[in-house]
N, C-alpha and C positions, 0 to 999 in steps of 0.2 A: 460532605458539607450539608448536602440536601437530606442524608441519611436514605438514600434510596440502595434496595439489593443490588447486586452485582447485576442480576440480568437487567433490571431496569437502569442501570450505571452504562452496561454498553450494549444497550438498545438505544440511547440518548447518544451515545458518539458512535452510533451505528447510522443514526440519521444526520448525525451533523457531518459526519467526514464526506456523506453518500454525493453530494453535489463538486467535492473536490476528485474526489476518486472518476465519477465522468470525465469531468472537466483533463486530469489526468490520462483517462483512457484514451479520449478523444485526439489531445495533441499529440500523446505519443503515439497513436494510429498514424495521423497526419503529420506532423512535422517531425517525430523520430526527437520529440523533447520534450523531455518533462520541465516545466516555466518555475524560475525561482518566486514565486506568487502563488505556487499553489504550492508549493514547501512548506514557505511560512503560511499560509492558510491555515495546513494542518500543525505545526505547530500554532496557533494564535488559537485554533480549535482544543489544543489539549489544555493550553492556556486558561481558556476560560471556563469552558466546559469542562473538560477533568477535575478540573478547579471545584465546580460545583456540585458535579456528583460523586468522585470517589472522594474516600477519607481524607484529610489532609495527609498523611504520614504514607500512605499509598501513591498518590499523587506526587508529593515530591520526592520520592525515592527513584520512581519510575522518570524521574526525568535521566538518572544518568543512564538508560540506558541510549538515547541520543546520542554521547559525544561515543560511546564504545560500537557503536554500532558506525556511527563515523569511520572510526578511526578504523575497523575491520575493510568498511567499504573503501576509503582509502588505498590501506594496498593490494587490495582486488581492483582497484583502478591502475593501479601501477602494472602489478603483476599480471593483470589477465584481460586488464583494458573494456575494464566494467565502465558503462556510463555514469557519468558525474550526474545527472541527474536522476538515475534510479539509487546512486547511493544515496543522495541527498535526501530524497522520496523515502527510502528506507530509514532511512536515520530518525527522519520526521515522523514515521510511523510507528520508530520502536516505542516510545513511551505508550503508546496503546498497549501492549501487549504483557501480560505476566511475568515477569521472574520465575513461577514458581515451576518447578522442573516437567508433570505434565504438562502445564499449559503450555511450554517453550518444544516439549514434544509435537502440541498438536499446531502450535505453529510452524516447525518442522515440518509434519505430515500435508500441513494447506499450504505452503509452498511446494512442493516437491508437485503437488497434485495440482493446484493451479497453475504449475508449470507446462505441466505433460498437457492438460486441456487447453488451457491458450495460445502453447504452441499448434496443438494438431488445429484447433480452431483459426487461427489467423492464415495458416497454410491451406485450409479448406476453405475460407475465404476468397483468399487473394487467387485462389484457382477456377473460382466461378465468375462468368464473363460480367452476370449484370451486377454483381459486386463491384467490381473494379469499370466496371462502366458507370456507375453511379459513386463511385468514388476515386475520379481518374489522378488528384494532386496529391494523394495520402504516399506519403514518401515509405513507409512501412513497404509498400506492396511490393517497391524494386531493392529493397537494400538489401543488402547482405546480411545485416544485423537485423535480432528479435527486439521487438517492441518490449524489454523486458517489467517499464511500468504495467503491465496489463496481468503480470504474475504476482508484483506487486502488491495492486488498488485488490485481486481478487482474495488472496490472501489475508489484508489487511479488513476487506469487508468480511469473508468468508467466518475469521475468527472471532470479531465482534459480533458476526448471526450466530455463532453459533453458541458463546456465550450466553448471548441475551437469549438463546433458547433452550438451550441445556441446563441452566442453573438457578 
């Protein structure tokens, strides 16, 4: 709608997502929850912003991938007892992301890799005393379960930087 390039398209929802994706990292560090308010956040964010800077015909195409991305997260909640708030998370963040078969490759590639990182990260964390002494109420640190928003927000930033830098 703005007519701006692709990198400048998601450099603009590279900055606007970047305060939810904290906001994200943060709770799910500390309460092991992603908040249905920072869901619709980023959708309200693709809303208006997508809205402005990609095409129209771009923009709403990419809206379905949301409910398909749902509907996978779904029964990976069922079957494998994936968190309803990282589906959610995800769901919200698939309209960010391309259809087109590379770009779905390298969002492939930046999940798989901010997975392995923010796993070995969170576990080299939570094993350093003044870490977890300066953050003794973060429920992450004793559960059993991975913070999996943190593979998420990386993912979903990593491929808007890298967007907005590569192209």
């Amino acid at each position: 709608m703005l007519g701006l390039s692709v990198s400048q398209s998601a450099l603009a929802l590279f900055v606007a997502v970047l305060p939810i994706c904290a906001w994200v990292s943060y709770t799910d560090l500390k309460y092991m929850k992603i908040r249905n308010a920072a869901v619709l956040s980023l959708i309200a964010v693709f809303a208006v912003v997508g809205g402005l800077v990609l095409p129209p015909e771009v923009w709403a195409w990419r809206w379905l991938h949301l409910p398909v991305v749902l509907v996978i997260g779904l029964v990976l909640n069922i079957a494998l007892g994936v968190g309803m708030g990282d589906v959610k998370f995800a769901a919200a963040s698939a309209p960010f992301f391309s259809a087109d078969p590379g770009r779905v490759m390298l969002a492939l590639v930046l999940l798989q890799a901010c997975l392995i990182l923010a796993f070995v990260a969170h576990r080299i964390a939570r094993a350093i005393p003044a870490v977890r002494a300066a953050t003794p109420d973060w429920a992450s640190w004793g559960h059993r379960k991975f913070p999996f928003g943190l593979v998420l927000v990386g993912a979903l930033l990593g491929y808007l930087g890298l967007i907005a830098a590569l192209t």
